[in-house]
C-alpha positions in Angstrom: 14.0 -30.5 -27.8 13.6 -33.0 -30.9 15.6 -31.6 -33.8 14.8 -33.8 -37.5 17.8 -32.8 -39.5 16.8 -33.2 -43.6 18.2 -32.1 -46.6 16.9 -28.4 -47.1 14.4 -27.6 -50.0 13.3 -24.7 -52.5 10.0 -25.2 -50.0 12.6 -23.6 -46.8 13.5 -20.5 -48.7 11.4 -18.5 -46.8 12.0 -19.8 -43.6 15.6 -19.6 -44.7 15.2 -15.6 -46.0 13.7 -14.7 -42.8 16.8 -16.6 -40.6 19.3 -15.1 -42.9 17.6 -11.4 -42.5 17.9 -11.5 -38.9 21.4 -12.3 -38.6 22.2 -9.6 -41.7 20.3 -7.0 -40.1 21.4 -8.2 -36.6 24.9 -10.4 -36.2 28.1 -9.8 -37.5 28.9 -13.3 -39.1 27.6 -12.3 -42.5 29.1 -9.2 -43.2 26.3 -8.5 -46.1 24.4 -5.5 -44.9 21.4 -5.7 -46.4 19.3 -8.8 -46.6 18.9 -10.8 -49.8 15.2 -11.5 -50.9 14.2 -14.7 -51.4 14.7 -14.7 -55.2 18.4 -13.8 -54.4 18.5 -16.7 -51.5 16.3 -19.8 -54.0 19.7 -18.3 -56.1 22.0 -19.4 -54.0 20.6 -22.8 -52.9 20.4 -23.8 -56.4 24.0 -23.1 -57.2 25.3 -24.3 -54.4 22.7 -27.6 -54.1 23.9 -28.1 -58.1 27.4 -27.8 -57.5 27.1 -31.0 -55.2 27.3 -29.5 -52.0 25.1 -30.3 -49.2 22.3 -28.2 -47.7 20.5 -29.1 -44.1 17.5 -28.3 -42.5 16.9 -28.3 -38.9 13.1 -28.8 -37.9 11.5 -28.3 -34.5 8.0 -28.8 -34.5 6.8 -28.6 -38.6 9.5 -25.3 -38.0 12.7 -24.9 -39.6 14.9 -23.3 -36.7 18.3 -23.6 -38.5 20.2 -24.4 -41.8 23.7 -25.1 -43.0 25.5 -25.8 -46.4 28.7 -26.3 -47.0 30.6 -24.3 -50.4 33.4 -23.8 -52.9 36.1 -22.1 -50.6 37.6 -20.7 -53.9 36.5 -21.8 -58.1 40.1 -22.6 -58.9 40.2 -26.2 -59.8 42.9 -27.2 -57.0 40.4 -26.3 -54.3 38.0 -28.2 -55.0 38.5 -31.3 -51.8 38.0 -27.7 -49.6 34.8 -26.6 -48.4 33.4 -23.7 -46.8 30.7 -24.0 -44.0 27.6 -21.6 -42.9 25.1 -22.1 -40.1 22.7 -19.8 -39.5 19.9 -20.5 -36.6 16.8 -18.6 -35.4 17.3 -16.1 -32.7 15.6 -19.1 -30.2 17.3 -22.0 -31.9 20.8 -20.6 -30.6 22.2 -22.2 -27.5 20.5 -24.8 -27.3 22.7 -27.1 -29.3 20.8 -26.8 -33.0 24.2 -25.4 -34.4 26.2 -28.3 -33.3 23.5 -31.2 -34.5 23.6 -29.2 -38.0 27.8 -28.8 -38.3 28.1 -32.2 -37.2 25.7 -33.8 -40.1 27.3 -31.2 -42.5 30.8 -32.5 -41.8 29.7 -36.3 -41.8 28.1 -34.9 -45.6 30.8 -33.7 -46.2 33.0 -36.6 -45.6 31.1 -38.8 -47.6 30.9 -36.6 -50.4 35.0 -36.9 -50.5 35.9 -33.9 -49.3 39.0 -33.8 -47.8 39.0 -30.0 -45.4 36.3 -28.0 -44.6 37.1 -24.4 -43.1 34.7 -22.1 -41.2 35.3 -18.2 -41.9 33.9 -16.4 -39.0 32.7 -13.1 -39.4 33.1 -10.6 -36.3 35.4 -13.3 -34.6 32.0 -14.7 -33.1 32.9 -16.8 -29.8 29.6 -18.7 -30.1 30.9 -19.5 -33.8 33.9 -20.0 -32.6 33.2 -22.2 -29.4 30.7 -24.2 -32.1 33.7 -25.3 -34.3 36.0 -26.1 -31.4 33.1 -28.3 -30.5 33.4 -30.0 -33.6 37.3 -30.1 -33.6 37.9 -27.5 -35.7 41.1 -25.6 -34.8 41.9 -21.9 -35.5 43.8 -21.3 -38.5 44.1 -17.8 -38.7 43.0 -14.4 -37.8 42.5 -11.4 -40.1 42.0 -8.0 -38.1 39.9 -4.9 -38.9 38.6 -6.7 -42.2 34.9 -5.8 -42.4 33.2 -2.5 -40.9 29.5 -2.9 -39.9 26.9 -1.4 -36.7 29.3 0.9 -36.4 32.8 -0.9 -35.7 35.4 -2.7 -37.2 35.4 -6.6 -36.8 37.7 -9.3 -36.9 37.4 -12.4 -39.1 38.7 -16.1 -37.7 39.7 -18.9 -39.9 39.4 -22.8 -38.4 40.0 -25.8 -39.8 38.8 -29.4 -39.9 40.6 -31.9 -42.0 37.6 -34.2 -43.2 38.4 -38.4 -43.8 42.0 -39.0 -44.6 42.0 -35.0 -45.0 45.6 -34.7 -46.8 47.0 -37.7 -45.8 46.7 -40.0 -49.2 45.6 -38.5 -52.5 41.7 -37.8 -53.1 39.4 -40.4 -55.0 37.4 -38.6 -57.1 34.2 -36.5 -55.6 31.2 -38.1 -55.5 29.0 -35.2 -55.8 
């Protein structure tokens, strides 16, 4: 397997739709239940690639098997060292380590960027999501119960943490974003 990380362009939206459809129509970590179009997704990458926040490709062979980009948490002002993650991989990029190169580069990003925590919300309580972040030394942080309905049952949704850098150990230097 030889996975070329790269920052993600307006050129992997469809690649990126049709990854993001399957786990929609098919997972439980995105509790959307119907899959944006590629409008909607070119949408999203632009707001969150002009709010300063990094967005990864992963290529196998000329083929993008797996993305991640990292968030706003929350808008309010005082949030704005946190950051959200999301990795999504295609159905034969999982397992075989893809997610792990990709949140690895997104928290080195991140760090650089001046970010001081990043936090992974984990829709259905996934423990392949879950075993992921503990990879990366994330730690659970909390654990809502019954908080999103979807293929027919309620699911759970798991909070971790990372503290990223000095994380809240000295006061923030100003983003470089």
């Amino acid at each position: 397997m030889t996975i070329t990380l790269r920052p993600a362009t307006p050129g992997d939206i469809a690649a990126i739709t049709e990854i993001y459809a399957e786990s929609v129509l098919n997972g439980v970590a995105s509790y959307e239940l119907d899959p944006p179009d590629r409008a909607e997704m070119e949408r999203r990458m632009e707001t969150i690639t002009a709010g300063g926040y990094p967005y990864l490709a992963a290529i196998e062979d000329g083929a993008l098997v797996g993305y991640a980009y990292a968030s706003a948490f929350r808008t309010r002002p005082a949030y704005r060292f946190l950051v959200e993650n999301s990795v999504y991989l295609s159905p034969l990029a999982r397992g075989r380590g893809v997610g792990k190169l990709l949140l690895a580069a997104l928290v080195r990003e991140c760090e650089q960027r001046g970010f001081r925590q990043m936090v992974a919300v984990i829709g259905g309580a996934s423990p392949a999501s879950v075993a992921l972040h503990k990879a990366i030394g994330f730690s659970e942080a909390g654990r809502l119960t019954g908080t999103g309905f979807k293929h027919g049952r309620w699911l759970d949704t798991v909070f971790m943490q990372l503290s990223l850098g000095e994380g809240n150990t000295s006061d923030p230097l100003p983003l470089s974003v």
